[in-house]
Every structure is written in structure tokens, then in C-alpha cells.
C-alpha positions in Angstrom: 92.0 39.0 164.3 94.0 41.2 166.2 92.4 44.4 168.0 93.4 47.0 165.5 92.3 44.2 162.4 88.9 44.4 164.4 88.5 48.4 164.5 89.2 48.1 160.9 86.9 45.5 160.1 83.8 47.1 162.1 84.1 50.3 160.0 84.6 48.8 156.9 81.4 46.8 157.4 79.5 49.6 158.5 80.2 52.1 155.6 79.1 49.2 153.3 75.7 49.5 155.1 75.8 46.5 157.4 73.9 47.7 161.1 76.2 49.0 163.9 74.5 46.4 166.3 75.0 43.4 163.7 79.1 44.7 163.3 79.3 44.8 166.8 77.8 41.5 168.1 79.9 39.3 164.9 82.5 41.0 166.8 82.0 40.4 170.2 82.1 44.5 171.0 79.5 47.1 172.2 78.4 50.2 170.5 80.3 52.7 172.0 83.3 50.9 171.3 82.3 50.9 167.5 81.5 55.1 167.6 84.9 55.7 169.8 86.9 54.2 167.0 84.8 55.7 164.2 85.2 58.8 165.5 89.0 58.2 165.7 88.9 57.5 162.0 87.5 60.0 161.2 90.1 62.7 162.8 93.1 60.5 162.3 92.3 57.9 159.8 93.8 54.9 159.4 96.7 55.5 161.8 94.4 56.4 164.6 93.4 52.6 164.7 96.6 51.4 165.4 97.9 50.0 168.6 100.2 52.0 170.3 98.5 53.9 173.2 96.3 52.8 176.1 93.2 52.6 175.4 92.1 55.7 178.0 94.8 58.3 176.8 93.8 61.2 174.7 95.0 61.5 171.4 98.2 64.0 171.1 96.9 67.7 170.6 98.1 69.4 167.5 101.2 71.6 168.3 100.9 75.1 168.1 103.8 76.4 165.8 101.2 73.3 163.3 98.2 75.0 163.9 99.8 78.1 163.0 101.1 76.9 160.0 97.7 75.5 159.0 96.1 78.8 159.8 98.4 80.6 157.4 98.2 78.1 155.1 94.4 78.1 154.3 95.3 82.6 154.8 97.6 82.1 151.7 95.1 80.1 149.6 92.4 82.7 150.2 94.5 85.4 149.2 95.8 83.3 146.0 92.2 82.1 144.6 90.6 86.5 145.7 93.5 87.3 143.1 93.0 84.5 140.7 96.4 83.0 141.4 95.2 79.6 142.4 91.7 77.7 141.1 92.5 74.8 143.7 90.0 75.5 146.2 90.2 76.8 149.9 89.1 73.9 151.8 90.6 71.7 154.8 91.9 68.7 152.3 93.8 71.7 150.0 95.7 72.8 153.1 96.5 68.7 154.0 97.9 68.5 150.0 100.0 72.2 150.7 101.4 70.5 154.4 102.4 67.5 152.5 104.2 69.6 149.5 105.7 71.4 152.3 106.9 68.1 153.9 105.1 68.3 157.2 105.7 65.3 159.5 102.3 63.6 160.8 100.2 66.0 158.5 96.8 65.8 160.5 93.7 64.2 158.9 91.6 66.7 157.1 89.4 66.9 159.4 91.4 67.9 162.4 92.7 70.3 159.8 89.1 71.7 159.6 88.7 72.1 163.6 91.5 74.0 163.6 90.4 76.5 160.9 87.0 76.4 162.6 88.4 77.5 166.0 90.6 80.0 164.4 87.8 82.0 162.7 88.6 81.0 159.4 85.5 79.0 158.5 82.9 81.6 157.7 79.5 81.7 159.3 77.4 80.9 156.0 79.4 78.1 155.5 77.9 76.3 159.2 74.7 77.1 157.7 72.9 74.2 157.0 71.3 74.3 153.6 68.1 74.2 152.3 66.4 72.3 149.2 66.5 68.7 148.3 69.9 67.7 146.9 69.2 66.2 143.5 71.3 63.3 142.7 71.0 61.1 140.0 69.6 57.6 140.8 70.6 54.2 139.5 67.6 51.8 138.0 70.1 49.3 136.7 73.8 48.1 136.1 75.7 51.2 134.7 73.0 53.5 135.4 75.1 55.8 137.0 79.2 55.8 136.9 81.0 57.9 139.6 84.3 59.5 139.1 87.1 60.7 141.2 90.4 61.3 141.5 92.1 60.3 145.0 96.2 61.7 145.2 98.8 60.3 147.5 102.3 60.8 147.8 105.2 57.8 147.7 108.3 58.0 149.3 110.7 61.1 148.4 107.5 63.4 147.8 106.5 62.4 144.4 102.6 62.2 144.1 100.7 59.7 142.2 97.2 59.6 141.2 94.6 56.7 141.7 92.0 57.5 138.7 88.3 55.5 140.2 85.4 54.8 138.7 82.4 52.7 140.5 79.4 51.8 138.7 76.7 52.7 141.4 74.5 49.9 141.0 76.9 47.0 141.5 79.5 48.7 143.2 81.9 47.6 140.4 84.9 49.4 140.7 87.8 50.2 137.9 91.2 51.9 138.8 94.6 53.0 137.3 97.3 54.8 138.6 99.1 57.7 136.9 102.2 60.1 137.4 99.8 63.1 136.6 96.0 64.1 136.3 95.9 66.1 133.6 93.4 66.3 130.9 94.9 64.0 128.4 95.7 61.4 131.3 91.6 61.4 132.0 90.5 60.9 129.1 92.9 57.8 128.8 91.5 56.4 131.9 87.6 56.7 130.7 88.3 55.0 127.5 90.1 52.2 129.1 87.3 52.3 131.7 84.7 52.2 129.5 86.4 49.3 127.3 85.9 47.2 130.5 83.0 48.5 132.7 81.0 49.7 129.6 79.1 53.1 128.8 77.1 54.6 131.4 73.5 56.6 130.7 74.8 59.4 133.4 79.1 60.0 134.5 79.3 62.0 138.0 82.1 64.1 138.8 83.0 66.4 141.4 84.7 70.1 140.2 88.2 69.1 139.6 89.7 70.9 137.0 90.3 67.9 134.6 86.6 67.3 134.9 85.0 70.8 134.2 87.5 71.8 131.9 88.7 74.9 133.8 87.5 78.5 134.7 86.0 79.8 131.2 82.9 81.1 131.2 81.0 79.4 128.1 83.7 76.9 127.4 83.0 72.7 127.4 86.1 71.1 128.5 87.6 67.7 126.4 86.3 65.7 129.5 82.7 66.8 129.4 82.7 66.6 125.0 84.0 63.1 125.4 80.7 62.3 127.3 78.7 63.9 124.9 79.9 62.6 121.9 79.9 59.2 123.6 75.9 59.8 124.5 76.4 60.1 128.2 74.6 63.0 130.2 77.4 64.9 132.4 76.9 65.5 136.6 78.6 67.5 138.4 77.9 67.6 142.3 78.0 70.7 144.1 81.6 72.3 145.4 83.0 70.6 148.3 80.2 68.3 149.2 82.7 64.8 148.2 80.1 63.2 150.2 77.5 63.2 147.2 80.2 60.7 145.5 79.7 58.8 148.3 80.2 55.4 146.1 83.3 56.2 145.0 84.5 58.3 148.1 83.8 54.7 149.6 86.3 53.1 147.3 88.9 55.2 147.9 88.4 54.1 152.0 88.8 51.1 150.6 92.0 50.9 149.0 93.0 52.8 151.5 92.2 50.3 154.1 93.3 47.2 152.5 96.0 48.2 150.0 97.5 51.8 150.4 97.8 51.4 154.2 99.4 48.0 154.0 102.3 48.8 151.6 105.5 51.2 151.5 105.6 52.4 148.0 108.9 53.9 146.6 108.1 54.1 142.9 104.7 54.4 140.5 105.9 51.4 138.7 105.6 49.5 142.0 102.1 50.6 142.7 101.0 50.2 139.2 102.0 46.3 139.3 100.4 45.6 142.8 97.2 47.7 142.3 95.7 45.3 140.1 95.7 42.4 142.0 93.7 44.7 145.1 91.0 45.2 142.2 90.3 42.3 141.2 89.5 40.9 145.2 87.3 43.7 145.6 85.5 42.4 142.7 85.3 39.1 143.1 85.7 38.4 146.7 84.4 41.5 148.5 80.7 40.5 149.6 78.6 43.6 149.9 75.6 44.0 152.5 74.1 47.0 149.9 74.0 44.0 147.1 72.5 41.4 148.9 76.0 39.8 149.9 77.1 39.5 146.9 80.4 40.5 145.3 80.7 43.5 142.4 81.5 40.9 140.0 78.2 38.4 140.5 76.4 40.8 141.1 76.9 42.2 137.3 76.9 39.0 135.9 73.4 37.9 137.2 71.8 42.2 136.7 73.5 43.0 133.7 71.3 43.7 130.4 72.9 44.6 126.9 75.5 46.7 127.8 77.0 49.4 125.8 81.1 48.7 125.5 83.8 50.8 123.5 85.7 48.7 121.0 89.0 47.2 121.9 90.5 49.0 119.2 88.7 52.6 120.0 90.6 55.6 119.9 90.2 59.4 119.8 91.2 60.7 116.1 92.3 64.1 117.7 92.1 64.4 121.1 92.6 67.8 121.4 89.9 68.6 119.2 86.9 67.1 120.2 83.8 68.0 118.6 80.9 69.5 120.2 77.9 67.1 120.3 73.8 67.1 121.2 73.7 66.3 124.9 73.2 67.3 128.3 75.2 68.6 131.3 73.4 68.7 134.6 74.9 70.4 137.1 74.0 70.7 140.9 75.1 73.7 142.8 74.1 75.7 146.2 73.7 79.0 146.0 75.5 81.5 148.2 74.1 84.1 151.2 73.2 86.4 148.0 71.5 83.9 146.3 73.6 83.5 143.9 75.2 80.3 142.1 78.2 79.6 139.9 77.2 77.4 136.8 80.6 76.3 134.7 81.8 79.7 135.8 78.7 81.3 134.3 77.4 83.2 137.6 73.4 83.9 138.1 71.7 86.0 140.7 68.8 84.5 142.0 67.9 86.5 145.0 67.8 86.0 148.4 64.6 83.9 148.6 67.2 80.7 147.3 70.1 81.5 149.3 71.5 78.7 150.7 69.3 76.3 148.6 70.3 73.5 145.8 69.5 74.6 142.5 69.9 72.3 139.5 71.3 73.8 136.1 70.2 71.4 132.9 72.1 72.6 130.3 71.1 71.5 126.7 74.1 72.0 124.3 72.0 71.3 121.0 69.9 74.5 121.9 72.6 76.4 123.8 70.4 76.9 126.8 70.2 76.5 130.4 67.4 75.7 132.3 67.2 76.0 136.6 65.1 74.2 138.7 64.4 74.0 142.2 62.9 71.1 145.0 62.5 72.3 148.4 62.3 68.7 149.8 62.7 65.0 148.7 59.0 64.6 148.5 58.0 67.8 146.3 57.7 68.3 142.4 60.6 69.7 141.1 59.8 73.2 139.9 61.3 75.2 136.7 62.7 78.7 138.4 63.5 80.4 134.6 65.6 79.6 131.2 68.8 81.3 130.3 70.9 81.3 127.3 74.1 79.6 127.2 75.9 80.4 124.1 78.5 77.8 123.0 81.5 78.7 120.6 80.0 76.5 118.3 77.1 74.5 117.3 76.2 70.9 118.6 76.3 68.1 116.0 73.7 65.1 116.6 74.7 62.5 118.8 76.0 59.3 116.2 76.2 55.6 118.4 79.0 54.7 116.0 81.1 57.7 117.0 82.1 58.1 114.1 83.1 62.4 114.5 85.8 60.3 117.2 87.5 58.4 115.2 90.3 58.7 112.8 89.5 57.4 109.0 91.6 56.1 106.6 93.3 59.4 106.0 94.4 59.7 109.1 96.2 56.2 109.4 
């Protein structure tokens, strides 16, 4: 393999949990050559890796008319979301997604993006804070345990941008994709059914804050998304604002297709990347060995762990989409309060005080009894302790769970 094949390799293998010393002796390199180009990656990405400078010349500094425009950017989207013009967020990958509407050329990795906003004053101080509590995350004990979400955009040639829909099952590292023109609410739930057709039901579905996800900025108000899980029998996690990292699995994916399918190609049309996608998915399946599952791929990994394993019919379809019932289940959802002490919950804020500023807090909502419990750990090792109950009255009343799913589904009347 060439040098830049070999950069690309080492970081692959490390995110999947191989040793930095075991990368870099396969590959005939020392450590600090392995953290020089890992830290290259991660303030340039994939494009950093590429050969095209000696090896001893700094990378190019960001222009100043770009960091200007990245300053005002991020300015802008403050002053949208403090007058409830935008609900997209504030953070250094929402300024990356305005440079690229704006048709930037060589929009800088988000994380550049974020040094720049740092060194401007425009990350606050509570932010660098570093928090306090155990983050509670859910944990896998077998195949489909745990599915995680996410929604990764990118833009083909002319502007247009597309949307890779991944889910990984956490256990196996099994991954199932599609590509869309939007990401709307409608579009998700497509993907999940067709997901869970293949993949099969999971006891737990993680998602991060997107909008398609949590069903938008009512207070008191269960998106289609989240009733879809219910109904289904799945609990509902969300992980706290900005923290992609606690998706790590499927944040890993997306590194993934980056690396060995997104990077490689020149897409001009959706169709094009909805025919070659496929055919990236199944190799990481079947021929991708993973360190974290004993070296062995998604796929026989799966077929050796798997149990009975809950499936949608071929043939299963939503009755009314846009009119999903409400049903018996739980929504768990992990959040870090602010310098007040104070957290948002599905818009739904509580004060807390100051003694659990800065700290996670986990909400357990119960929709059958329309109330919300909070809970605190201060550290991986301690009992997880019940701070108080609050009610959390729904717009309507939760109907039992039903495994046939029969309140989905359209009957003869309807066909």
C-alpha cells in the first residue's frame, strides 16, 4: 500500500479498537507517526491524509476574510435560535453545513471550525467546563440489544445534499444504510421499517436530538418517530445535546463510509449513490473483520450470537402514518444540566439548582402513567439515585403495548 493507503489504514484499525503499538508495527511505523496523522484527521479529515506536501510543512492556516466569515456565521445562528428563528443548533458542524450552503471552497473540518470560534470568544466558558456525573448509556448484553441511529448529510456535485440514514446494532456492529433526497419525518420512519425488516427489533433505539428524531420543539408533545418505538415495544434514548460521541458506534460507521466509499467516488446524482451504496454495505458486513468482535465480521458474528430475534413482516406497513397512536412505553432521555442547574427534557425545562450544574441527569419518562422520573450517578461505580418525580401530561392516554401491532396496521376497511 501506498503512504496515504497506510495513514488510512492505521486509523481505521485503531478506531475499531485494535492497539496503537500493534497498528504501528503490522505497519512498519512508530507511534508518533500514527498520532501526527491522527491528529491531521481530525482537523482536516480525509483530505489531510493525502499526498501532496512534504512531510515537514505546516498545514495552510485558515485565511482571515474565512475565519471571519465563520465568526459571523456561528454570530448569525445565535441570534436566529435567542429569537426562535432557527432550532438547528449553534455548534461548529452547523456553521460547516451554513459554509457549504454558502458554497465555500475548502470548507475547513469541523474542528478547525471550532478552534476558530474558540480563539474568537465565541465558545463560552461553561461550555470548556468539564462535566460532572457518570454519563448513563445504555449497554448491550446481546445481538440487537441496543440499535444506534443517526443521520450523516453530504452534498454531491451542484450543491444538492443527500442523506445517508445509519443504523448499527451495537453488539455486532451490524450496520444498515439508505440514502435519501430529504430527512424528514415521513422519510425516517421509512428507513426504520425497512431497517427493522432486515436487522430486526431492538429492546433499546438511541438517537441523538435531530429534529426527525424528537419530534420538534413542543413542550409535552411525542413525535411519530418516538410513537413508532413505542408502539413497536422499543424503549426510546436520546443522548445528551452535542455530545455525537455517545453514538460513538454509529459516528464510527459514518468514518467508515467515509473512508472507503464517500471519499473514493465523485457523485453527481442520488440515483448514483443509491446504486453503489449497497454494494459498500454488504463488504462491511461480510468482509470487514473487527478487533471489538473477536475478528470477526458483522455478519458471522450475528449468525453464530443471534437468539430469536424479533423481525417486522415483509409486508408491514403503517395504516396511517401521520396518526400514530400513543402506546405504554418508555423514553429515557440523558441530558446535562446547565451553569443554573437546569436541564431541558423534550423541551420541558426543570430547575434543579446549582448543586447539579454541570452534571448528567437521566429523565425516565413513563408514558402509560404520564410521568417523569430524574435520577442521578455521580460516578460509574455508584448506585444510581432517584433526585424527584414530575408529571408529564400527555395529550392523550397510552394504550397497552400489543406484539402484533395491531393499532399499526390497516384492516380490511382500509384496503
Amino acid at each position: 500500500m501506498n503512504e496515504q493507503e497506510r495513514r488510512i489504514e492505521a486509523i481505521r484499525r485503531v478506531k475499531q479498537g485494535e492497539h496503537v503499538n500493534d497498528v504501528c508495527e503490522t505497519l512498519g511505523r512508530s507511534r508518533p507517526w500514527y498520532y501526527k496523522w491522527s491528529a491531521v484527521f481530525e482537523t482536516e479529515g480525509v483530505d489531510g491524509l493525502i499526498d501532496g506536501r512534504c512531510r515537514n510543512e505546516p498545514a495552510a492556516k485558515t485565511p482571515q476574510w474565512l475565519a471571519d466569515l465563520i465568526v459571523s456565521t456561528r454570530d448569525q445562528l445565535v441570534q436566529k435560535a435567542q429569537t426562535g428563528k432557527s432550532f438547528v443548533g449553534i455548534g461548529a458542524r452547523q456553521v460547516v453545513q451554513e459554509l457549504i450552503k454558502l458554497e465555500v471552497d475548502h470548507v475547513p473540518h469541523w474542528a478547525t471550525v471550532h478552534r476558530i470560534l474558540h480563539q474568537a470568544g465565541r465558545i463560552p466558558v461553561e461550555q470548556e467546563g468539564k462535566p460532572e456525573g457518570y454519563c448513563l448509556r445504555p449497554k448491550p448484553k446481546a445481538v440487537n440489544s441496543v440499535h444506534q441511529i443517526d443521520i450523516w448529510p453530504r452534498v454531491i456535485s451542484g450543491g444538492e445534499y443527500i442523506y445517508f440514514f445509519h443504523l448499527v446494532d451495537v453488539a455486532s456492529w451490524y450496520p444498515f444504510g439508505k440514502v435519501y433526497a430529504d430527512k424528514s419525518t415521513n422519510t425516517t420512519l421509512s428507513f426504520l421499517i425497512d431497517a427493522w425488516k432486515t436487522v430486526g427489533l431492538p429492546v433499546i433505539a438511541q438517537f441523538d436530538n435531530e429534529m426527525s428524531f424528537s419530534g420538534g420543539r413542543w413542550s409535552h408533545r411525542l413525535g411519530r418517530v418516538v410513537r413508532l418505538c413505542l408502539a413497536l415495544g422499543i424503549q426510546v434514548w436520546f443522548i445528551p445535546f452535542y455530545t455525537p460521541e455517545r453514538n460513538g458506534f454509529v459516528e464510527s460507521f459514518h468514518g467508515q463510509c467515509d473512508l472507503f466509499f464517500w471519499s473514493r467516488h465523485a457523485f453527481e446524482t442520488l440515483s448514483e449513490v443509491q446504486a453503489d451504496y449497497p454494494a459498500f454495505l454488504k463488504a462491511f458486513r461480510h468482509d470487514h473483520h473487527l478487533p471489538a468482535i473477536a475478528n470477526q465480521t458483522p455478519a458471522a458474528f450475528r449468525s453464530q450470537n443471534k437468539l430469536c430475534l424479533r423481525c417486522l413482516p415483509e409486508d408491514f406497513a403503517l395504516a396511517k402514518p401521520r396518526q400514530l397512536p400513543l402506546v405504554s412505553g418508555i423514553i429515557n432521555c440523558v441530558r446535562l444540566a446547565d451553569t443554573q442547574g437546569t436541564v431541558n427534557v423534550l423541551n420541558h425545562h426543570l430547575e434543579l439548582g446549582e448543586a447539579y450544574a454541570r452534571h448528567y441527569i437521566l429523565a425516565k419518562i413513563q408514558t402509560a402513567r404520564q410521568k417523569m422520573t430524574l435520577y442521578h450517578q455521580p460516578d460509574a461505580k455508584a448506585a444510581l439515585k432517584e433526585i424527584d418525580v414530575y408529571p408529564f401530561p400527555l395529550p392523550e392516554s397510552a394504550v397497552a403495548c400489543d406484539p402484533t401491532f395491531s393499532y399499526l396496521l390497516a384492516d380490511s376497511s382500509d384496503c
